[in-house]
N, C-alpha and C positions, 0 to 999 in steps of 0.2 A: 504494500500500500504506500503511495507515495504520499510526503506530507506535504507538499506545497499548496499553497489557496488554504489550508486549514485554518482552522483559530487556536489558541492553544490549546482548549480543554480539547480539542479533535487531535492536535498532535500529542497529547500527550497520551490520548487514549490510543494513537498507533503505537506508541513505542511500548507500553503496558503489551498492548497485544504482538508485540515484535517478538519481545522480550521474554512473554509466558510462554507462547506459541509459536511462533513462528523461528524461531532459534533453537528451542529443542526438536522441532520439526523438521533439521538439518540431518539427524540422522536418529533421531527417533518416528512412530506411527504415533501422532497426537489425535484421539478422538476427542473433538470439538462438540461440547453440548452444548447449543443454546435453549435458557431456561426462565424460566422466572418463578418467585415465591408464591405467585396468584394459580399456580399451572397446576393443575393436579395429576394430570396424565406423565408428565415432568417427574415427579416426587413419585410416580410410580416405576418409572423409567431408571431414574438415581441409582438403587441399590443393583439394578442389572447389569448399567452402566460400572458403575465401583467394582466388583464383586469379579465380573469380566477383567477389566481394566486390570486388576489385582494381577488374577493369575498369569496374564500374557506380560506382565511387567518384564518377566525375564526374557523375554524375547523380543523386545524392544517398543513395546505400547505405553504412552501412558493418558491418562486421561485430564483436560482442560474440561473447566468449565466457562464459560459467558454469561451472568443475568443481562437479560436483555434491557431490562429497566434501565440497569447502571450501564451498562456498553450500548446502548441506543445505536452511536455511531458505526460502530463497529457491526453491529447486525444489520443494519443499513448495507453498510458494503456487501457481506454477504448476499442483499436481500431478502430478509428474512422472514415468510408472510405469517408462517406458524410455527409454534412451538410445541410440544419439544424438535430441534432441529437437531440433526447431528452429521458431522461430517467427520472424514476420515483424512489426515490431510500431512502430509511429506512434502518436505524442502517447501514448506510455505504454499503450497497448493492444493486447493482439496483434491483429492485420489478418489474418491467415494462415496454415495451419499449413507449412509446407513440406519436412514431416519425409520425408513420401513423395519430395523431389525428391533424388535420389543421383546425378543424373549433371550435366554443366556443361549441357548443353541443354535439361533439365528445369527447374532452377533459374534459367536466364537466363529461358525462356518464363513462369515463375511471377512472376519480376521485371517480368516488361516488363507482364503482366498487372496487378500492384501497381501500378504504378507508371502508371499508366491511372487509377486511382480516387483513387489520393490527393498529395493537392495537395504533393508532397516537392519542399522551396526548394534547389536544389542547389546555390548560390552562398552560402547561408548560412552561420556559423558554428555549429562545434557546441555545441548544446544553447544557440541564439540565438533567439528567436524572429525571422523574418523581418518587413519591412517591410507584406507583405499580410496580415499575423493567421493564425490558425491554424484554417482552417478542420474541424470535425471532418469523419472518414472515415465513407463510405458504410454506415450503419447495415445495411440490406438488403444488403449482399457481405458484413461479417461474419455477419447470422445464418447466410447459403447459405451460408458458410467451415463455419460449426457445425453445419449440417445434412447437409453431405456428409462430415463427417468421419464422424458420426453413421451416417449411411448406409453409409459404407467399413466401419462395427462398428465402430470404435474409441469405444464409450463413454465411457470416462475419460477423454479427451484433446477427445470433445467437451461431456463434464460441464465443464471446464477452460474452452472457450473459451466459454461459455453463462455460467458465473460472472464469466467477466470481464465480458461484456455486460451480465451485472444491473448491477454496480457501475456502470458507462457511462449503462444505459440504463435505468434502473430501471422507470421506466412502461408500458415497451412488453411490450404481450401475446405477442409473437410468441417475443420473449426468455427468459421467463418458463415458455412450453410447451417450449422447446428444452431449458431444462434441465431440467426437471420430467422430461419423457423419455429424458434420456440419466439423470441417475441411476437410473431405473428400471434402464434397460436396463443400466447399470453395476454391475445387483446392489445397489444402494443405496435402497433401496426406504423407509427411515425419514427418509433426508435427504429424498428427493424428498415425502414428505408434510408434513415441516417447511418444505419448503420453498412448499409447496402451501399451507401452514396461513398462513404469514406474510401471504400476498398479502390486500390490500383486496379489499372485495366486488366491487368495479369491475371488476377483472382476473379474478377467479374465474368472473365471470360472461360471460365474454371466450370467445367459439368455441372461440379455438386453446387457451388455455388447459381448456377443458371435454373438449377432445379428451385432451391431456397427465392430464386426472384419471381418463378412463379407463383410460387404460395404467396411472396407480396402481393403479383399484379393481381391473384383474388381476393387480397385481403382488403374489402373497402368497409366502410363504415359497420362497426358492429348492431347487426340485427337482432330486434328484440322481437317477441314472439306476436308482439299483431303487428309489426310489420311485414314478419315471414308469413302469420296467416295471409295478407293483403295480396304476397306476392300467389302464395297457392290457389287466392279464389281468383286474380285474373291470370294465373295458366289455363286453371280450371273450366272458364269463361271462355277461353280461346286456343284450344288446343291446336289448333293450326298456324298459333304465331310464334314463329319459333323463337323470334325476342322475348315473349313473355315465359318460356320456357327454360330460355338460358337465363333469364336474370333471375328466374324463381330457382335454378339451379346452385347461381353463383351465390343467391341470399343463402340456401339452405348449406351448400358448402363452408360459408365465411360464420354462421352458425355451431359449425360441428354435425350438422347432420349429411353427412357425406354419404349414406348410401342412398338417401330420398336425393339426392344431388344428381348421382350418378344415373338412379334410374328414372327421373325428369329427361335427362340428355340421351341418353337408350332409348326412350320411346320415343324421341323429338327425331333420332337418325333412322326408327325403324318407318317413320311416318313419310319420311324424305324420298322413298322409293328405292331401286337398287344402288344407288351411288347413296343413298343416306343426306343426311342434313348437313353439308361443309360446316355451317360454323358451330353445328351442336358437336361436329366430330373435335374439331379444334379446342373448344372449349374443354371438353371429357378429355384431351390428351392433355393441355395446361393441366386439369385436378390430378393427372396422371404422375405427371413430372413436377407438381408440388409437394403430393405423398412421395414420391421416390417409386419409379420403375420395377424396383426387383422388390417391393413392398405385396406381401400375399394377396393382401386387400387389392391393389391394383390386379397382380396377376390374375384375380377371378374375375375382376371386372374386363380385361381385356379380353379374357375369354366368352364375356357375354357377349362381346361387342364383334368380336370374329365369327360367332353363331349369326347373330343378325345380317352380317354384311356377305359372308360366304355361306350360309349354311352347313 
């Protein structure tokens, strides 16, 4: 976290968290809890946390805590939307979310997983570097951290670790789509074109990234539910217009309801005759390559769409 532009109480709360956390995090596994006294799911969580933490101590874990009340700022950077939050986090970067793990057999199997990929010196001192250097963590298990949180729906939490990997990884395209799409998907739809906007032509012109600009170009104004009723009664009204069918598509898409999306556009290309409906086709391939290509959900839906056009 850099501290320039802060105030003091914000610099002084980086260096608190430099100093707990992110320096033993040089070649320790620090599990990050954020908490608070009001949390009751928190104080349920604590002794699993503790208890866990305890026994991996010898092998290189150890466990922080954060009240969010008191570190405000600090959970801000994180992004913090709920709590209990936990993260698993080497050399200063979260490694993993392990918010999902609530019981001692989840969180031991998450650890032993961690602890597989990255090189934690467990005879070190903390916030020591060890004698073999620090090598960085497996780039490719963080994005798949942020793609399956992404996946689970939890958008903001995988907008959070996609930000952290820019700072990390700035050049890599893969990183770059990841958050570009979880802002969409987090209803953030002006950051994720800021954020689209910043990148060099190199990266824009980058697949996954091209993928990530189509989920912007359908990410317009977030729809609320009579609005999307509005758009279903005039598809409904005019089933022959295939404008009112792609924009009741792209409402119900930019919604989360992508399979009412998808089969709006399938019957708008089966109605089009043997060549189908061009711009219902075009549309349906945009939601194609916003999801991602080799995504199952697409894979079944291209297979509807090859039934219809070849039989």
């Amino acid at each position: 976290m850099a501290s320039m532009g802060l105030s003091m109480d914000e610099q002084k709360a980086v260096e608190r968290f430099r100093k707990e956390v992110v320096d033993p995090s040089q070649t320790k596994l620090v599990v990050l809890d954020f908490w608070a006294e009001w949390c009751g799911p928190c104080k349920a969580l604590t002794p699993v946390l503790e208890k866990v933490c305890a026994e991996y101590a010898d092998k290189g874990v150890v466990l922080k805590k954060v009240n969010v009340d008191e570190e405000r700022f600090i959970a801000s950077q994180f992004q913090v939307q709920s709590i209990p939050t936990v993260y698993a986090m080497f050399q200063g970067q979260p490694v993993a979310d392990l918010t999902p793990a609530r019981t001692e057999s989840q969180l031991k199997g998450a650890l032993d997983q961690i602890l597989q990929q990255v090189p934690v010196q467990a005879g070190a001192a903390d916030g020591q570097p060890g004698a073999e250097g620090q090598q960085a963590p497996d780039l490719d298990q963080l994005v798949a951290m942020g793609e399956q949180v992404l996946a689970d729906g939890d958008a903001e939490r995988a907008a959070a670790v996609f930000t952290q990997l820019a700072q990390m990884a700035p050049d890599k395209a893969e990183v770059h789509s990841g958050l570009i799409r979880a802002l969409v998907a987090a209803g953030q739809a002006d950051a994720a074109r800021e954020a689209y906007d910043a990148l060099p032509q190199e990266l824009k012109d980058h697949a996954l990234v091209q993928q990530a600009h189509s989920a912007l170009e359908l990410a317009g104004p977030q729809v609320d539910t009579a609005e999307l009723d509005g758009l279903r009664k005039a598809a409904a009204d005019n089933p022959a217009d295939v404008e009112a069918q792609i924009a009741l598509a792209e409402g119900a898409f930019a919604a989360g309801e992508r399979d009412e999306a998808a089969e709006v556009l399938l019957r708008a290309i089966q109605a089009g005759g043997e060549e189908g409906s061009p711009q219902a086709k075009e549309t349906l391939l945009k939601i194609f390559e916003a999801v991602g290509m080799e995504d199952p959900w697409v894979s079944a839906q291209r297979r509807k769409l090859s039934l219809l056009l070849f039989g």
